[in-house]
C-alpha positions in Angstrom: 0.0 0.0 0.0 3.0 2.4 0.8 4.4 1.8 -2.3 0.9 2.5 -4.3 1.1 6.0 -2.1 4.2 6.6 -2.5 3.9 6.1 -6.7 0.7 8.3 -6.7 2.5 10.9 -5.1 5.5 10.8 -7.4 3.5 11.1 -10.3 1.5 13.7 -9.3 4.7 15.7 -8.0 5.6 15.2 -12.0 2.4 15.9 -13.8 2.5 19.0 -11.5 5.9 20.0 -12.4 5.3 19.3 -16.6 1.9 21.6 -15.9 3.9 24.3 -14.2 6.5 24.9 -16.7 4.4 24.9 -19.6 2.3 27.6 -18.0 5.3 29.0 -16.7 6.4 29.1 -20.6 2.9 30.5 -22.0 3.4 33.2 -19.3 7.2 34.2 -20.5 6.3 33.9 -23.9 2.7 36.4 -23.6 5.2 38.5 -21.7 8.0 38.3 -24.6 4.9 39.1 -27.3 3.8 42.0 -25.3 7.6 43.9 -25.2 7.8 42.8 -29.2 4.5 44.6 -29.8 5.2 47.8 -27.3 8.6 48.2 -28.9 7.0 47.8 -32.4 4.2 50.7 -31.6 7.4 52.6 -30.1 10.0 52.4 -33.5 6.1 53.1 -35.4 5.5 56.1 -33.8 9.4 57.3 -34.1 9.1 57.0 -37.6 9.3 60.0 -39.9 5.9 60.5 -41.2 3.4 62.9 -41.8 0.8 61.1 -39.1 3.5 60.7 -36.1 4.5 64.4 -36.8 1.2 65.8 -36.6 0.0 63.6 -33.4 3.4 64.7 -31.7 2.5 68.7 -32.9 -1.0 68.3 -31.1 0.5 66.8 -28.2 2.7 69.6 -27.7 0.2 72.0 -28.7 -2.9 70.6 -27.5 -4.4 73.3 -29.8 -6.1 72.0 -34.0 -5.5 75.3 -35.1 -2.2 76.0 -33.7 -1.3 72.2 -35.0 -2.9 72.1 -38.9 -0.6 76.0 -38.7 2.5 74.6 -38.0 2.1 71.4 -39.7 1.5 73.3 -42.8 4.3 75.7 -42.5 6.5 72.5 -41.5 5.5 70.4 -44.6 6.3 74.0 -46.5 9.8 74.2 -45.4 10.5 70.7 -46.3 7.7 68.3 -46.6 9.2 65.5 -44.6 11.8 64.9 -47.6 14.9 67.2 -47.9 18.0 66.3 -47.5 18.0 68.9 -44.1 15.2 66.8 -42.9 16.7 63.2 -43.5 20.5 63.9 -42.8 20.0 66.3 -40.0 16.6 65.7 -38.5 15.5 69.1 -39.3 11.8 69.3 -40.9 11.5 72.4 -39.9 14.2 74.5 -41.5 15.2 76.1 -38.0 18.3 77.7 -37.7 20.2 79.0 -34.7 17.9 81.5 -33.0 18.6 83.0 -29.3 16.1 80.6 -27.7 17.0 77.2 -28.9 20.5 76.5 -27.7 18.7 73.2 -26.0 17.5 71.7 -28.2 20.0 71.1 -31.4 23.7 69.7 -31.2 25.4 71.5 -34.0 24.5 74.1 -37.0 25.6 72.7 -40.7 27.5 75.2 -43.3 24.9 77.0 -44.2 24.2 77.2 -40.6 20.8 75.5 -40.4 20.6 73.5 -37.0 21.2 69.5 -36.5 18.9 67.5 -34.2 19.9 64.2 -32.8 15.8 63.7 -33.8 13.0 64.9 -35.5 11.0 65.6 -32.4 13.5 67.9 -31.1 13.1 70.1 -34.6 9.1 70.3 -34.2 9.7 71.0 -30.3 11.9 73.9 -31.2 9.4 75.3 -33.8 6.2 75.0 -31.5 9.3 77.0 -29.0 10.0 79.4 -32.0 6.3 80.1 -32.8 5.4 80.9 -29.0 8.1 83.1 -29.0 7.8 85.4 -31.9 4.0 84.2 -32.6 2.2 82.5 -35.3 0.7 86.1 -36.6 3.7 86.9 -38.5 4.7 83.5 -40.0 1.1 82.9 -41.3 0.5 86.1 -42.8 4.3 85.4 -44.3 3.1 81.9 -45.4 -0.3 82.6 -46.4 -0.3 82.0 -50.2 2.0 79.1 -50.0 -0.2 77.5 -47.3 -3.0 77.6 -49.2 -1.8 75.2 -51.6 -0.1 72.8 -49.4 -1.9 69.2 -49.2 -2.1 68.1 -45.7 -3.4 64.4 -46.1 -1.8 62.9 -43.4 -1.3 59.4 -45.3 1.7 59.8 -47.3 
């Protein structure tokens, strides 16, 4: 009979144990699918695009009006394309004005500002227009912006 107990026991201490891990291996391998997704959605939303920059312009802003203005002005000075905007980070055509020492790390020859990221150029403009205010840039801008597609899917 001690020996019947004894085996019963032994095998349940092993089914247990086989029952465990595998849950214990779902569980690691949910947890490993969740980080693979979050860091996905984190590169997606780094990405250089015309969606990410206008949801990171109404973050900072918090304002539509304020956002479709500088959005507009920033697809005017380079449209998410240049060569300023891909080799530097600079969508925004900033150059070296008293307020943003922060925010860029060097200027190039023709002494437009490098980022070390694209957010840092649209958190220097949103900076820039607060600063000097958006009167004088849109009435600058006005025809061009009127022409300038805003569809944020390209």
């Amino acid at each position: 009979m001690r020996k019947l107990v004894f085996m019963a026991a032994s095998a349940l201490v092993i089914l247990y144990s086989l029952v465990a891990s595998t849950e214990e291996a779902q569980a690691a391998k949910a947890k490993q699918n969740c980080y693979d997704h979050t860091t996905y959605l984190m590169v997606k939303t780094d990405e250089l695009n015309r969606r990410n920059v206008h949801e990171y312009l109404y973050q900072l802003t918090q304002d539509s009006a304020k956002t479709d203005l500088y959005f507009r002005i920033l697809l005017n000075e380079s449209n998410l394309s240049s060569d300023l905007a891909r080799q530097h980070h600079n969508i925004c055509g900033m150059r070296d004005w008293e307020k943003n020492r922060e925010y860029f790390v060097g200027l190039t020859k023709n002494k437009y500002c490098i980022y070390k990221h694209w957010r840092y150029s649209v958190e220097d403009l949103v900076k820039y227009m607060d600063y000097y205010g958006k009167r004088a840039w849109y009435f600058r801008f006005k025809p061009q912006l009127a022409r300038i597609n805003t569809n944020l899917e390209k």
